[in-house]
C-alpha positions as CSV (number, residue, x, y, z in Angstrom):
1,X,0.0,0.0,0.0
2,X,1.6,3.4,-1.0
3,X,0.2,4.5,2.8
4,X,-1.4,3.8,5.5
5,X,-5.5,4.7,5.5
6,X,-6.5,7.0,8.1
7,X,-8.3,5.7,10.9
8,X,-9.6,8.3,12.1
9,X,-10.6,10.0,9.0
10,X,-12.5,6.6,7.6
11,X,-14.5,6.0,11.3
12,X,-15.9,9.9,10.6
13,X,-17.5,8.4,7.2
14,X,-19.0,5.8,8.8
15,X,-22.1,7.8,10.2
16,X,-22.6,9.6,7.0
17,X,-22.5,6.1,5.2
18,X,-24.9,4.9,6.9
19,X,-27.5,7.9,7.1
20,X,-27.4,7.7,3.4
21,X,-27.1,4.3,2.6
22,X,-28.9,1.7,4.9
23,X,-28.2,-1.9,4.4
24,X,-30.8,-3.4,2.0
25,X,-33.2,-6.5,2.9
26,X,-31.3,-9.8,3.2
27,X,-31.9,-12.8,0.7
28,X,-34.9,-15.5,2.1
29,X,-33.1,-18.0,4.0
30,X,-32.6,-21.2,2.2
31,X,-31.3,-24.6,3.8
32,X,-29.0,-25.7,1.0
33,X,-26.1,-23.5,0.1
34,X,-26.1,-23.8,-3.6
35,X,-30.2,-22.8,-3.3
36,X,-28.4,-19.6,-1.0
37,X,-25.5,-19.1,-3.7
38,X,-28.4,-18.8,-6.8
39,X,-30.6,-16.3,-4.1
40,X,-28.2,-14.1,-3.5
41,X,-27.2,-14.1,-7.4
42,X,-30.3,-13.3,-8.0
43,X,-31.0,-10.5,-4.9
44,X,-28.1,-8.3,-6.4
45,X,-29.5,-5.2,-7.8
46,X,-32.9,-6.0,-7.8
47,X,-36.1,-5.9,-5.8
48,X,-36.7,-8.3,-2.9
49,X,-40.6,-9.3,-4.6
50,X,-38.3,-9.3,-7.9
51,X,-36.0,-11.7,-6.7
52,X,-38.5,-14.2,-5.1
53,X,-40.7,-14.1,-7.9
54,X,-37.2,-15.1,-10.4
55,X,-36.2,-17.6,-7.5
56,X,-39.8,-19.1,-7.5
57,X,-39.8,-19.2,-11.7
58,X,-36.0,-21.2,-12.1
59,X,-37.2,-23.5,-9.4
60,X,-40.5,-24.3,-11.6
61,X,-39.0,-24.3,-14.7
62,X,-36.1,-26.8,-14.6
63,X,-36.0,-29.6,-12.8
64,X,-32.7,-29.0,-10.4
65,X,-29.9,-26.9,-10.4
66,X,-27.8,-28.6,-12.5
67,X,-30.5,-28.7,-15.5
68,X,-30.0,-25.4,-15.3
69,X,-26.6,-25.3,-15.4
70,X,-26.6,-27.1,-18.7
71,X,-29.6,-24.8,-20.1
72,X,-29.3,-21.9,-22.9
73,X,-27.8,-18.7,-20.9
74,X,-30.9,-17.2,-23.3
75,X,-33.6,-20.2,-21.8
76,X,-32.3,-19.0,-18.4
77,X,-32.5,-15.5,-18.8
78,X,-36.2,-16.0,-20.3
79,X,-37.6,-16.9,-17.1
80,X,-35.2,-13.7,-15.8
81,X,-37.1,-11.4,-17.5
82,X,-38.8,-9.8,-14.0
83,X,-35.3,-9.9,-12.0
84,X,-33.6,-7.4,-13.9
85,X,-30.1,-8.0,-15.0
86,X,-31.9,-11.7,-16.6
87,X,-28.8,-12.4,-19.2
88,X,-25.8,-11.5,-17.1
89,X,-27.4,-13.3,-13.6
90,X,-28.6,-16.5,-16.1
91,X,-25.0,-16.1,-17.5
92,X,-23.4,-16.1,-13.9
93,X,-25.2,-18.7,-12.1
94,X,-24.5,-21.1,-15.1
95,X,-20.5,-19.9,-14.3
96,X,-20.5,-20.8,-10.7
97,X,-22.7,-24.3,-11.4
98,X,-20.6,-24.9,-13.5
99,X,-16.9,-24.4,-12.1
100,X,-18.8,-26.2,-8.5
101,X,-19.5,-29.3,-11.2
102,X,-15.3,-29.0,-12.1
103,X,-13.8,-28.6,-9.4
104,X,-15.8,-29.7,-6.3
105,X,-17.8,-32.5,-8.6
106,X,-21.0,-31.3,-7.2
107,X,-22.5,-28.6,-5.8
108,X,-21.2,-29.4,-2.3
109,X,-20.4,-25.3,-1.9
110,X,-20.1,-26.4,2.0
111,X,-16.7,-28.0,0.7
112,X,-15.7,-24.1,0.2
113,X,-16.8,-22.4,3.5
114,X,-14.5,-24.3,5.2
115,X,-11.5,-22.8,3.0
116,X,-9.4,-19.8,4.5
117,X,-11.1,-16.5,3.7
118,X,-8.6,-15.3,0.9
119,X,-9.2,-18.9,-1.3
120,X,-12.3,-18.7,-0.7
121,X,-12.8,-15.3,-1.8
122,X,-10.2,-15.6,-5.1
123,X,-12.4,-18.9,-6.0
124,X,-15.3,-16.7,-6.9
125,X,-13.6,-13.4,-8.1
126,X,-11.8,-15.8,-10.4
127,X,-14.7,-17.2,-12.2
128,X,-14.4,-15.4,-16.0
129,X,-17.3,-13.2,-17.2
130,X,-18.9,-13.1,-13.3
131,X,-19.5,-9.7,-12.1
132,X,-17.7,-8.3,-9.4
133,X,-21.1,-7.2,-7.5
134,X,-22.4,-10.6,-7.9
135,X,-19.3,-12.3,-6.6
136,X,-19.4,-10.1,-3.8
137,X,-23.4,-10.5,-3.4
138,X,-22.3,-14.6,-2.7
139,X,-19.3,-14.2,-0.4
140,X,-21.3,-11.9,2.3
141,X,-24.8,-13.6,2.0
142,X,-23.9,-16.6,1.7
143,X,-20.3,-17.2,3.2
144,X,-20.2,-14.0,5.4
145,X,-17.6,-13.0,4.1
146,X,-15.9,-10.1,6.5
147,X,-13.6,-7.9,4.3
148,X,-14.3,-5.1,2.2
149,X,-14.4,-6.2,-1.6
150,X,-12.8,-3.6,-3.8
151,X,-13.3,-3.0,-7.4
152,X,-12.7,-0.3,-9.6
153,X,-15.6,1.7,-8.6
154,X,-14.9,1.4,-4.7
155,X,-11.2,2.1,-5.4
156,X,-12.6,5.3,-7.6
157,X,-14.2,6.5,-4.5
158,X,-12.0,5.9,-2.1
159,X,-9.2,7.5,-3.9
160,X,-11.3,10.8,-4.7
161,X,-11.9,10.6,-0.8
162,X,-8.5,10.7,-0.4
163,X,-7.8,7.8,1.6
164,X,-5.9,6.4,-1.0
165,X,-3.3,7.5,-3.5
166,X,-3.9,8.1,-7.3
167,X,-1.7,5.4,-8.1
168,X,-2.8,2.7,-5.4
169,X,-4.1,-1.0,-6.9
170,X,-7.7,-2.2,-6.0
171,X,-5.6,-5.1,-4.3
172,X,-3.6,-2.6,-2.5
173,X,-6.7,-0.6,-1.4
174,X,-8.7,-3.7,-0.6
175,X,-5.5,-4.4,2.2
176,X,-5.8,-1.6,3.9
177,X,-9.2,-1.1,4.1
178,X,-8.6,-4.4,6.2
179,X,-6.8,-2.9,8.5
180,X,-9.2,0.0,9.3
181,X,-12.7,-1.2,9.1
182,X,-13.8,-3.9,12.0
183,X,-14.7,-7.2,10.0
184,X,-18.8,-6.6,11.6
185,X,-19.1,-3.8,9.3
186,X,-17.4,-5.0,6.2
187,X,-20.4,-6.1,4.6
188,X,-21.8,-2.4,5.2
189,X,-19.4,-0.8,4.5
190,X,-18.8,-2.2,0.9
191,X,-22.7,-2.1,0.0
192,X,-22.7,1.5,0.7
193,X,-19.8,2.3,-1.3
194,X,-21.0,0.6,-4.0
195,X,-24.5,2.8,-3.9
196,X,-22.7,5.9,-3.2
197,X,-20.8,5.0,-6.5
198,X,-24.2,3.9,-8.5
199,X,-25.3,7.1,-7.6
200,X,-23.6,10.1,-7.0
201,X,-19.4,9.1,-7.3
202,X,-19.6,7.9,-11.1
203,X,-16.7,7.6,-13.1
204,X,-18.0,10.5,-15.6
205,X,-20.1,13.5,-14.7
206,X,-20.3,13.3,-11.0
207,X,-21.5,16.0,-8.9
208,X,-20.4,16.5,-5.6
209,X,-22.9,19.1,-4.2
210,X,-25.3,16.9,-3.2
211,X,-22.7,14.1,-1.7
212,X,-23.3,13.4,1.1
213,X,-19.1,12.7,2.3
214,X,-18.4,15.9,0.8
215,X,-17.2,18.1,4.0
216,X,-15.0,14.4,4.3
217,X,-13.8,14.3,0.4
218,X,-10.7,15.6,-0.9
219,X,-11.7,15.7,-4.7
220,X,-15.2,17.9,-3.8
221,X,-13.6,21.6,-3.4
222,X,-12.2,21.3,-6.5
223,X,-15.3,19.6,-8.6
224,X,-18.1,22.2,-6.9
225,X,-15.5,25.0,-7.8
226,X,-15.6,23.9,-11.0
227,X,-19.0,23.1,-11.5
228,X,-20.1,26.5,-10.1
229,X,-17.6,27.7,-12.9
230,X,-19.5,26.2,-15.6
231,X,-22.5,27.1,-14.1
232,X,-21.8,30.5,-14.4
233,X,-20.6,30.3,-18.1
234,X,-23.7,28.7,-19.4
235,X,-25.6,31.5,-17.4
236,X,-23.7,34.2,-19.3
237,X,-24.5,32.5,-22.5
238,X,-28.0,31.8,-21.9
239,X,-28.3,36.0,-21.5
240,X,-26.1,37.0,-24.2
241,X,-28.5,35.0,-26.2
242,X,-31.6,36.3,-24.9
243,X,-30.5,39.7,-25.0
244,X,-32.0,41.6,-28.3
245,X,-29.4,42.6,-31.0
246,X,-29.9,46.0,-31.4
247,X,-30.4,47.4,-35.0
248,X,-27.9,48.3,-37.6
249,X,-28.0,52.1,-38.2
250,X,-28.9,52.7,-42.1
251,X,-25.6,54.4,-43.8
252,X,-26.1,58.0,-45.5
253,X,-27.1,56.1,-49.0
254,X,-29.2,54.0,-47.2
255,X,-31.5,56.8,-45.5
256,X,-30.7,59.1,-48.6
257,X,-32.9,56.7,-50.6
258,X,-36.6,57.1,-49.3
259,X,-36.4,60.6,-49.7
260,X,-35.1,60.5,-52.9
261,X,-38.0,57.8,-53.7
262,X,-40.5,60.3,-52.3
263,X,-39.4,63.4,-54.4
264,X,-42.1,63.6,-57.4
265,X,-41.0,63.9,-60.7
266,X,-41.0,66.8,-62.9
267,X,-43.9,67.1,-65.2
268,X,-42.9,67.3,-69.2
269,X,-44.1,70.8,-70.0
């Protein structure tokens, strides 16, 4: 890690976090884990009725889990449709069936809560083409998981927070947010940097007046300053082009020529 994340500074965000960000509903208890891994899939991102009503459809349509796994990611995502996300959840819980088919032979999933917290964490974030919120989604529903999971959207925040340096790796970030948040809160603290990112500290066009971790963040000063800047600019333009041009004067010929066009002619004698 570059440095050291401050203490003191990430324990004042804390409060803010979670006035703004509440932790969501939990996924329905299940009694297997592989029926708790495809819940919590499913739970990311989407409403709790959403979610039971997708869980209640996969378990009518096919048969078990594993004629699932061997579906059409399309015939999965059909009966998606009312989760949200249908093609990349159908596409991910086919993923993790199927490397729990490879490597475990089954979907004995209890085989991996037994494993030390970083295998068991690198054998989801390694599956190819699974997103990182629904790997994440897994390890804290499902295995508890008690460390904050950082991708490139939590790293984006917590560098414009400056906890972090410019430079620092998600993997380098990820350590030293261990060493600074209490492993009760992990699972907090990661879903409310994730919404903070979804909704206010995007990766283009952010604005940081209504943040609330501004009076905390050390990009804000600088991005209000300049959105005020812009702000202004566009107000200036607006008027300059609501303002009425004002008239050209005629030249001499010009105004010379209606009087000229109103002098009668001379009669013929």
């Amino acid at each position: 890690m570059p440095h050291k994340l401050s203490i003191r500074k990430t324990k004042r965000l804390r409060p803010l976090l979670a006035k703004a960000y509440p932790l969501g509903e939990p996924p329905d208890p299940k009694e297997s884990l592989v029926d708790q891994v495809v819940t919590a899939a499913l739970w990311v991102d989407a409403p709790p009725a959403k979610a039971r009503q997708a869980y209640a459809k996969l378990a009518e349509e096919f048969v078990d889990w594993n004629e699932l796994r061997v579906s059409m990611t399309t015939e999965a995502a059909g009966v998606l449709e009312a989760c949200g996300l249908a093609a990349v959840k159908a596409a991910a819980l086919k993923r993790i069936l199927g490397k729990a088919v490879e490597e475990l032979y089954d979907f004995g999933f209890e085989a991996l809560a037994s494993r030390p917290r970083q295998q068991l964490r690198d054998w989801f974030m390694a599956i190819e083409g699974i997103p990182h919120p629904i790997a994440a989604g897994v390890l804290y529903h499902v295995f508890h998981y008690d460390r904050v999971l950082v991708d490139a959207d939590v790293a984006r925040v917590i560098q414009r927070l400056g906890l972090a340096g410019e430079t620092a790796t998600e993997a380098e970030i990820e350590a030293g947010l261990d060493d600074v948040i209490p492993a009760r809160e992990a699972h907090f603290i990661y879903s409310a940097l994730r919404q903070h990112t979804l909704t206010v500290c995007t990766q283009k066009d952010f604005d940081c007046r209504p943040c609330p971790l501004r009076k905390e963040c050390k990009t804000a000063p600088a991005r209000i300053a300049e959105l005020e800047a812009a702000a202004r600019r566009a107000k200036r333009r607006a008027r300059a082009r609501a303002k009425p041009k004002p008239r050209p004067k005629p030249t001499p010929k010009a105004a010379a020529r209606p009087k000229a066009a109103r002098r009668k002619p001379k009669k013929k004698r």
